[in-house]
C-alpha positions in Angstrom: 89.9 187.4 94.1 90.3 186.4 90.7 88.6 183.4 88.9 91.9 181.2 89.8 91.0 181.8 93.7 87.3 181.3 93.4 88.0 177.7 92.4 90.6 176.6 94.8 88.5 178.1 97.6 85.3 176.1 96.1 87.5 173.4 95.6 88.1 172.9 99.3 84.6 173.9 100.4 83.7 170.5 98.3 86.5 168.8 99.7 85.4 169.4 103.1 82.1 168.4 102.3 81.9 165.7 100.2 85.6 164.1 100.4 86.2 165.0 96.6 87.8 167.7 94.7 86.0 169.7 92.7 85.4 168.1 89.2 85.8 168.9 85.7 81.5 170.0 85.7 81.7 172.0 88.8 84.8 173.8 87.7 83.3 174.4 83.8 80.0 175.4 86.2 82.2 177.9 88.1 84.0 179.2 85.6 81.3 179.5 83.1 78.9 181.7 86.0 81.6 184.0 86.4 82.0 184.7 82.4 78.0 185.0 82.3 77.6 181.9 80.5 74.5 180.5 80.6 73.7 176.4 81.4 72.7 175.9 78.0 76.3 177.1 77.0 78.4 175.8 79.7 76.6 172.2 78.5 77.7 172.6 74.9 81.2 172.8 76.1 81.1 169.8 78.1 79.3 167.8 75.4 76.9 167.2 78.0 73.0 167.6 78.4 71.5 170.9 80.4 69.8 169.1 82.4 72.9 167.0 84.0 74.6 170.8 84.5 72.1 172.4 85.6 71.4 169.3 88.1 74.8 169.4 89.1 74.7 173.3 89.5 72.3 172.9 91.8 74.1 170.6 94.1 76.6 172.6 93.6 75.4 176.1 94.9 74.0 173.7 98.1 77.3 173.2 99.1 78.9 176.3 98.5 75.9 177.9 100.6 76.7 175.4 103.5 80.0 176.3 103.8 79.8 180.2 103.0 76.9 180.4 105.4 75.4 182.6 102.7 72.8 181.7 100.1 74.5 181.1 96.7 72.8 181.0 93.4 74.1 180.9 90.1 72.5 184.4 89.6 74.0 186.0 92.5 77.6 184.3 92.5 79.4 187.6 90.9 78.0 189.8 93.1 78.1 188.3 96.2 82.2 187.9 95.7 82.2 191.4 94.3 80.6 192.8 97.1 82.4 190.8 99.5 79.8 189.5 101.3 80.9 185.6 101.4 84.0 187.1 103.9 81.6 189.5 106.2 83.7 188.4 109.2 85.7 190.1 111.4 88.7 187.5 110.4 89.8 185.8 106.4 89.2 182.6 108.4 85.8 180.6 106.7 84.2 178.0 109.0 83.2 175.2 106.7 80.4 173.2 107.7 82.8 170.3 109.2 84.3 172.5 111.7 87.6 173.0 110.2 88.9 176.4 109.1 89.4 177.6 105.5 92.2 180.5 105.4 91.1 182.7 102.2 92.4 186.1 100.4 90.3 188.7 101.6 90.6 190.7 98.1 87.5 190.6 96.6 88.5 192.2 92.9 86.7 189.4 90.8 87.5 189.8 86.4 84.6 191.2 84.9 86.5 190.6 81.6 85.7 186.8 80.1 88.8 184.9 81.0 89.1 181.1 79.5 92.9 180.8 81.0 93.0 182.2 84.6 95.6 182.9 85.9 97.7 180.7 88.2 97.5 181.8 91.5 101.1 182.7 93.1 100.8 179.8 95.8 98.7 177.0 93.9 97.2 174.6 95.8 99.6 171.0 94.5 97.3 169.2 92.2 98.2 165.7 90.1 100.2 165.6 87.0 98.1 165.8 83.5 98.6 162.4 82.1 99.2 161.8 78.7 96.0 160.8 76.7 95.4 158.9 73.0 91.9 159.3 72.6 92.2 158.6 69.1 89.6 155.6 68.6 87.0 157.0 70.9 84.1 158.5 68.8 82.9 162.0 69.1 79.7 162.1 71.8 77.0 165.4 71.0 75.1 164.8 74.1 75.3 163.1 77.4 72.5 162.2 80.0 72.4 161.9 83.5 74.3 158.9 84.7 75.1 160.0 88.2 75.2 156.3 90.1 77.2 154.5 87.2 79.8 157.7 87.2 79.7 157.1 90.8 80.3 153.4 91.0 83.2 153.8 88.4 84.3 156.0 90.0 84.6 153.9 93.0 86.1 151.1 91.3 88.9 152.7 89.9 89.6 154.4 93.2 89.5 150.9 94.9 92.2 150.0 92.4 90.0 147.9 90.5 92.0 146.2 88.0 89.5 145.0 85.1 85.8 146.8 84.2 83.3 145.6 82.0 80.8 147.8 81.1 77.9 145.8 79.1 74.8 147.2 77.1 73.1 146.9 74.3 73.8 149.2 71.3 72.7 152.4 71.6 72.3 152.0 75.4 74.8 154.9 76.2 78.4 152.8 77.2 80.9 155.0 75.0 78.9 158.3 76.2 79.4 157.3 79.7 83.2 156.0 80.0 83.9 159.3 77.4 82.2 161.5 80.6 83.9 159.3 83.0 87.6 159.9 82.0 88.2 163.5 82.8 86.5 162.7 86.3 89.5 160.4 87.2 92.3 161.6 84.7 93.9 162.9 87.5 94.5 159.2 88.8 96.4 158.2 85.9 99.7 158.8 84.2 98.6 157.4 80.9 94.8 157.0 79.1 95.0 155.1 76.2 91.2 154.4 74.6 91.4 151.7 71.3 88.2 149.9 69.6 88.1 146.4 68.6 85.6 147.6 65.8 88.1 146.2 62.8 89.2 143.0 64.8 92.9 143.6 65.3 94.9 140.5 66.2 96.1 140.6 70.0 99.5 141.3 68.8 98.7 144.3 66.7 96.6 145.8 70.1 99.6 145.3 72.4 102.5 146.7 69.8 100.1 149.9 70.0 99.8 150.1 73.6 103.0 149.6 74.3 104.2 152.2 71.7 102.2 154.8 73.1 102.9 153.8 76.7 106.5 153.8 76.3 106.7 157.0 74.0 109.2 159.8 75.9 106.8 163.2 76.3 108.1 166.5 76.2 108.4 167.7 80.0 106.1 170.7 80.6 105.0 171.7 77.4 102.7 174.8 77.4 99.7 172.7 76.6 100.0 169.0 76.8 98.3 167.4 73.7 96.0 164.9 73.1 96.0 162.5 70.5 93.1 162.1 68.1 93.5 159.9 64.7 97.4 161.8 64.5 95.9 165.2 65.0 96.7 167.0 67.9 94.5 169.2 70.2 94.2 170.5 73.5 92.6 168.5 76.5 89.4 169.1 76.9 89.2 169.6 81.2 92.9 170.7 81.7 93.6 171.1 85.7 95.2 174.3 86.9 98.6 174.5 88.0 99.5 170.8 86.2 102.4 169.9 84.6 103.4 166.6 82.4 105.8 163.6 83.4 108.1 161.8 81.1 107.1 158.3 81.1 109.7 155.6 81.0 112.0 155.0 78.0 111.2 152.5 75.6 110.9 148.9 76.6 112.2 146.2 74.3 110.1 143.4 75.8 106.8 143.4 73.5 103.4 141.0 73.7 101.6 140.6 77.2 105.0 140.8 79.3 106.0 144.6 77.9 102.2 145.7 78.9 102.0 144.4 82.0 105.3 145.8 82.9 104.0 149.2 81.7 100.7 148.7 83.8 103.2 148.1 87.0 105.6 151.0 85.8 102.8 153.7 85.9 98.9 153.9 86.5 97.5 153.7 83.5 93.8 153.5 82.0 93.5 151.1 79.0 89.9 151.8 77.2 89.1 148.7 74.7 86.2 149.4 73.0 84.0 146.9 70.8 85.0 144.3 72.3 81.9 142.2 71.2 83.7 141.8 67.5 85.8 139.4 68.0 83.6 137.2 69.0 82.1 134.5 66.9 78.1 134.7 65.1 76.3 131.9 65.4 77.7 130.4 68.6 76.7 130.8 72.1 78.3 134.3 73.7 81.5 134.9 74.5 83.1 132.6 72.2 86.2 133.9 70.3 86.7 133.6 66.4 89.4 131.8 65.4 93.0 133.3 65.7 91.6 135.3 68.9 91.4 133.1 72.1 95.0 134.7 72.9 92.5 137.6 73.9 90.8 135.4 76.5 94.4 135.0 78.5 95.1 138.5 77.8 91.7 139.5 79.6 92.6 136.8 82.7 95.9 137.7 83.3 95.4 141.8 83.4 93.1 140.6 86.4 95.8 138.3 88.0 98.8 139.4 87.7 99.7 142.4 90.5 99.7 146.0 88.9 98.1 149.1 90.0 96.1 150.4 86.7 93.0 149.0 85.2 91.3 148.1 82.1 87.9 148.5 81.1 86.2 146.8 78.4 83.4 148.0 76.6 80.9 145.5 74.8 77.7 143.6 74.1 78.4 141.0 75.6 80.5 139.4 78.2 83.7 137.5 78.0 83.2 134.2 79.2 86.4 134.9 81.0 84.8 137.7 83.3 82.3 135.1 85.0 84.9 133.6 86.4 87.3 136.3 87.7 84.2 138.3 89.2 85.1 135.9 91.9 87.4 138.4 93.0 85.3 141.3 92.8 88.6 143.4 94.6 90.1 142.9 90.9 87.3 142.4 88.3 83.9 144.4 88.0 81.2 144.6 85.9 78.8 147.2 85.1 75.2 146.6 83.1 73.9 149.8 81.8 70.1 150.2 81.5 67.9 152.4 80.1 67.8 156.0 81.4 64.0 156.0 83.0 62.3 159.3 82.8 65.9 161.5 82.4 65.1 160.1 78.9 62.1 162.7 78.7 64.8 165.4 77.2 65.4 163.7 74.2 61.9 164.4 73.4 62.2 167.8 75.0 64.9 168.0 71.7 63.1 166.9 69.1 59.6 169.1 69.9 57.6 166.1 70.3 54.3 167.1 71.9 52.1 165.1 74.6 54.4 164.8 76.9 51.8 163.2 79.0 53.0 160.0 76.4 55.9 160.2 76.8 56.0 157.7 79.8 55.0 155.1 78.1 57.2 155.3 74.6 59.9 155.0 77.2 58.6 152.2 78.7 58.1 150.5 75.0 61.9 150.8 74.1 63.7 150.7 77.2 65.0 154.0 77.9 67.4 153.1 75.3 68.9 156.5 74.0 69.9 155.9 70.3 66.4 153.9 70.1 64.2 156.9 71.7 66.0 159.0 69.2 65.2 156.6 66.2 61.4 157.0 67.6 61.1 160.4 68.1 62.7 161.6 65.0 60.5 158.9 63.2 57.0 159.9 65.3 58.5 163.6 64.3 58.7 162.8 60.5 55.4 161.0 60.2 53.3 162.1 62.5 54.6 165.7 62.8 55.2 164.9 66.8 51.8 163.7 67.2 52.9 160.6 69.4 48.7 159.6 70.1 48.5 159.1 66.2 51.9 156.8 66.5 50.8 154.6 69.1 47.4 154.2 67.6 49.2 151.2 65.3 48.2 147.5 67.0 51.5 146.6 67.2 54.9 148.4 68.6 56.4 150.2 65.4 60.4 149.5 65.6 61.0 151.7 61.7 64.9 151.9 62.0 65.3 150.1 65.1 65.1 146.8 62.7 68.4 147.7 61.3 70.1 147.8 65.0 68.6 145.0 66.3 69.5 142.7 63.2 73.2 143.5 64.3 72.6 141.5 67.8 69.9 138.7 66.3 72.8 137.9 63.3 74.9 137.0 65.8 72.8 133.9 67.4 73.4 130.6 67.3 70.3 128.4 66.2 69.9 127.2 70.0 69.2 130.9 71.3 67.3 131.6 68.3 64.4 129.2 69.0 64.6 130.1 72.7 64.1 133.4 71.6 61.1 132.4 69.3 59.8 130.9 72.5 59.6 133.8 74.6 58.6 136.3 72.2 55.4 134.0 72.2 54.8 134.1 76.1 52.4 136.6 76.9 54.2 137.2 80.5 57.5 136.2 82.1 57.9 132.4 82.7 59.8 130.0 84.3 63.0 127.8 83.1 63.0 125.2 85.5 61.7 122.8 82.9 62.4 123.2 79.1 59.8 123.5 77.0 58.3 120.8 75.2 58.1 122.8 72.1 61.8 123.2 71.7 63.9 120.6 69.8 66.8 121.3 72.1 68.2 119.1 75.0 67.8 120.4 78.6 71.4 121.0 78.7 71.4 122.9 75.2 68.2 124.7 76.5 70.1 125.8 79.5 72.9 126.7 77.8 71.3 128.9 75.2 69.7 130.6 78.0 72.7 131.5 79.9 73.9 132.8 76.4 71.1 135.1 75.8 72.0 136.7 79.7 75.4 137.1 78.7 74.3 139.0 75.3 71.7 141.0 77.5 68.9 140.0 74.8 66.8 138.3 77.4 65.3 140.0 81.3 65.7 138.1 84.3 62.5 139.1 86.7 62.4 138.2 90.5 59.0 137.6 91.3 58.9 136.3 95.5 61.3 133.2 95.3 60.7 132.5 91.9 63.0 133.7 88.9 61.6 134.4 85.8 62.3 135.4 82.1 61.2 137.4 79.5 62.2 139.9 76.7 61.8 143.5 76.2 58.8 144.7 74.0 60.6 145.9 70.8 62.7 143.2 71.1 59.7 140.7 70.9 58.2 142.5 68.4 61.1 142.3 66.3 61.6 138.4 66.6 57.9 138.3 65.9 58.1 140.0 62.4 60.9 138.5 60.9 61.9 134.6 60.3 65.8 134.1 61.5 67.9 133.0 59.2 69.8 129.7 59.7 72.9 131.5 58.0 75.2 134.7 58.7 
């Protein structure tokens, strides 16, 4: 059995199991036991963290136990398939652990030689087509931490045929990372992936021209390794799928602006990544309110959710479109996803940088929110200073936020001067408080007051707390610290 037939017989073990195919992690995890590469490495080719392998590994080797009726360990994989001891029955027939029967090659003859391009087996299992993909305005991503339940619930979505995604966060919080790990999970669901950022403000125009040449582009039927698209550059896809081949799209479409992309979207299943959304947007309004020249992208947004198609769109920003309140009435067609912090997972990144005290660590997570690229600011700050002494760091009276100012002046510029003294305000409250009355303080109107409020929610700058019936507010500790040490400005 060589590595080829190791994964399709995994792959149905998981199939049978779980409902799923084997994906991209379990097959790098698979393939990289049986070349004797270790978690560490298998990680560094995934642009992912060891702990999520390894995690997954684990899970993993469960299964495959289950439904071998043997105990399977990464250590032992080789030579329990060398020996032959997963098919120590009198038959090739496998009982998987849902009763049905797995018919399997009974030659055992696993490649001791490191192979990165097994061979196809002579009667592949069919799998889906490799779609064509333009990754070229994603960003590179080093390292990826465990988001199990958001991969999951995307995952969901887009299965469901969910038409419009918005995945919300503040910066640093982990949104690119996350739809990067989530696309070669469900490539295999798509024709077409196209992934473009807003970060230079392109007119609407300019955004659907793009898409619609890349959708409409002929591709070369079964090249030897279908390409990728970075920046112009060409290189190989990162999780190809055994036994795939590529599928001309349709010819060029005449028909440009909103009509030629939705006819593409209803032509083929296609995955349109918009990142940055958040720019063109207005400063010093309340959220969600587009600059001039770009409330075309407001309709745009409304009628990918209406109109009948079977791909999807997710956006990725700060804050939400005022649009999206609205069409998460039909939650069939429009879903939204608020990424937190990462809780204790976030302990590796200080596993990475040496800090010591780890009986600390807790609480610096705590302070700034499990937000990744802010724990990394800390640490590598705490690390500098303090030489990882983290007891020494958080012997200052007040929280130190170093070169977290800089990120968080990039959300704060962007207030108007209503969420600006509502923001004042509850940096000043010692614990969460109520809105049902506005604050006597304030120089706002209860209306303005509200309003402001319901900005600050959409910009995810402000914590909603349920506490019995009553629904409170407040603002996350480096957030408040920040608003405490520096005087807004009344101008961009």
């Amino acid at each position: 059995m060589d590595i080829a037939e190791v994964l399709t017989l995994a792959d149905q073990l998981i199939f049978a199991k779980t409902g799923k195919h084997l994906d991209y992690v379990q097959d790098a995890i698979l393939r990289g036991t049986l070349e004797d590469a270790t978690y560490t490495q298998i990680a560094q080719e995934l642009y992912s963290s060891p702990s999520h392998v390894r995690n997954v590994g684990s899970d993993l080797w469960k299964t495959l136990s289950k439904g071998l009726k043997r105990n399977i360990t990464k250590n032992n994989l080789r030579t329990v398939l060398e020996k032959g001891i997963v098919y120590n029955y009198k038959s090739s027939i496998v009982e998987n652990i849902t009763g049905e029967n797995i018919t399997v090659n009974k030659n055992l003859n696993v490649c001791p030689e490191k192979v990165r391009s097994p061979k196809t087996p002579q009667n592949p299992q069919p799998t889906a087509k490799q779609p064509r993909i333009d990754l070229g305005d994603a960003p590179e991503i080093s390292t990826f931490f465990d988001r199990t339940s958001e991969l999951t619930t995307l995952e969901n979505w887009i299965s469901s045929r969910t038409r419009l995604i918005t995945i919300l966060g503040l910066s640093g919080i982990g949104k690119t990372a996350l739809t990067l790990q989530l696309i070669p999970q469900i490539q295999h669901e798509f024709d077409c992936i196209i992934w473009r950022s807003l970060h230079n403000a392109p007119p609407l125009q300019t955004l659907q021209t793009d898409i619609i040449k890349f959708l409409s582009q002929q591709q070369e039927t079964n090249p030897p390794n279908p390409p990728l698209s970075r920046g112009g550059e060409e290189i190989q896809p990162p999780y190809p799928r055994r036994g795939e081949e590529i599928q001309p799209l349709s010819p060029p479409l005449s028909k440009g602006g909103l009509g030629g992309v939705i006819h593409h979207l209803r032509s083929h299943r296609c995955l349109i990544i918009v990142d940055d959304v958040q720019t063109i947007f207005s400063s010093q309004q309340l959220a969600g309110n587009y600059q001039p020249g770009y409330e075309n992208y407001g309709a745009f947004f409304k009628q990918i959710v209406e109109s009948c198609h079977n791909s999807c769109i997710i956006l990725i920003s700060w804050e939400k479109p005022r649009e999206i309140a609205a069409l998460e009435s039909h939650p069939k067609n429009c879903q939204t996803l608020q990424l937190n912090g990462l809780g204790e997972s976030a302990r590796e990144i200080f596993t990475e940088k040496g800090l010591a005290e780890s009986e600390n660590w807790s609480e610096l997570i705590e302070f700034y929110q499990g937000n990744p690229l802010w724990l990394n600011t800390i640490a590598a700050a705490i690390q500098d200073l303090f030489s990882g002494n983290i007891s020494d760091f958080l012997s200052y009276d007040s929280l130190v936020l170093g070169d977290l100012e800089y990120l968080l002046h990039q959300h704060f510029q962007r207030l108007s001067d209503s969420e600006k003294q509502v923001m004042s305000w509850l940096a000043n409250q010692n614990k969460a408080v109520e809105i049902s009355k506005k604050p006597a303080l304030l120089e706002l109107s209860p209306s303005e007051f509200l309003k402001a409020v319901e900005s600050l929610r959409r910009r995810l700058l402000i914590e909603k707390v349920q506490k019995g019936d009553r629904t409170l507010f407040t603002l996350q500790r480096a957030i408040a610290e920040y608003i405490k040490t520096h005087t807004f400005e009344q101008s961009a």
